[in-house]
N, C-alpha and C positions, 0 to 999 in steps of 0.2 A: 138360452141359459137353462142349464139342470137344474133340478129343485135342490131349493137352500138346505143345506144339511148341518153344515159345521162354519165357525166363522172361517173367513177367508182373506187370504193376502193376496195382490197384484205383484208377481214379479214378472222380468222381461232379461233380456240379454242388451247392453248397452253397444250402440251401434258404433262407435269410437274405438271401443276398444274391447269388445265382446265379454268383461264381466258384468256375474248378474247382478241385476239393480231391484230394488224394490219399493213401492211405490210411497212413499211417505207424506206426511202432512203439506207439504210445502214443496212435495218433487220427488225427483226419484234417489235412492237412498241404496249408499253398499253396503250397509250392516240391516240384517232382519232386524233384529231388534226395533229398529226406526219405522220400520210398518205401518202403515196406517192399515188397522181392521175393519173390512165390514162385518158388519154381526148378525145382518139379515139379507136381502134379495135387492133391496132398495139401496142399499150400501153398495153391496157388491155390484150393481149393474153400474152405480156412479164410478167406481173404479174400471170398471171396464172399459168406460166410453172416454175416461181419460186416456186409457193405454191406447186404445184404437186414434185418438189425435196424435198422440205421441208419435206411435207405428207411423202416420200417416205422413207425419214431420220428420219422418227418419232421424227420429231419435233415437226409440228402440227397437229393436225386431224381437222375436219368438214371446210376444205377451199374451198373460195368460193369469186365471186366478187359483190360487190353491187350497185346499181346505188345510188349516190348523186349529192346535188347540190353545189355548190360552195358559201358559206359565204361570205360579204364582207370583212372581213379580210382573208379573202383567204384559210378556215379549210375547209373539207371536212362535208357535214352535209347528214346522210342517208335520203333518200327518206321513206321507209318503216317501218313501226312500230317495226318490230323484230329488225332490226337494232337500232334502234332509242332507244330500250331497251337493248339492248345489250352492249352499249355504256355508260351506267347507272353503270353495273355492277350486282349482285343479286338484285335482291327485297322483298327475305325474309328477310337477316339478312342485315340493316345497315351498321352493326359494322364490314361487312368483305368489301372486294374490294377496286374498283375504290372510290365508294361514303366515304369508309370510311376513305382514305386518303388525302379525299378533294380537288381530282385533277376536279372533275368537279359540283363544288359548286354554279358552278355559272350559271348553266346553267340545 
């Protein structure tokens, strides 16, 4: 693991059905907002070694943790553009995903 910089989320690609998922209190989660944050190195290696059991249960594949910054209402918001796109949903088709259920319309 690289040195802790920024807090960070655990997302992955869901192996069912290849939307990204992110790792939430109780599971894995389609909306960021539901994130569970690490805030330090101790955090983030617990999420880690979840996604690696996950991975291992072919739940999900391409996991991984990302640095974000903390909203003021308190969501998780990625630093990185892939992230940042990925949180969107596709951007060829609309009418599939995240965008097309209108969970993040507003943003």
């Amino acid at each position: 693991m690289t040195k802790f910089k920024h807090p960070q989320i655990l997302l992955a690609s869901n192996l069912k059905d290849g939307e990204v998922v992110f790792l939430g209190p109780t599971g894995w989660e389609r909306d960021f907002r539901r994130a569970r944050i690490a805030k330090n190195q101790e955090e983030a290696q617990i999420l880690e070694t979840i996604g690696k059991a996950d991975y291992s249960a072919n739940i999900i594949v391409d996991v991984y943790l990302t640095d974000v910054e903390i909203a003021g209402d308190g969501t998780p918001r990625p630093l990185h553009y892939r992230e940042k796109m990925r949180i969107k949903g596709p951007s060829v088709r609309l009418d599939l995903g995240k965008q097309a259920r209108g969970a993040l319309n507003e943003h």
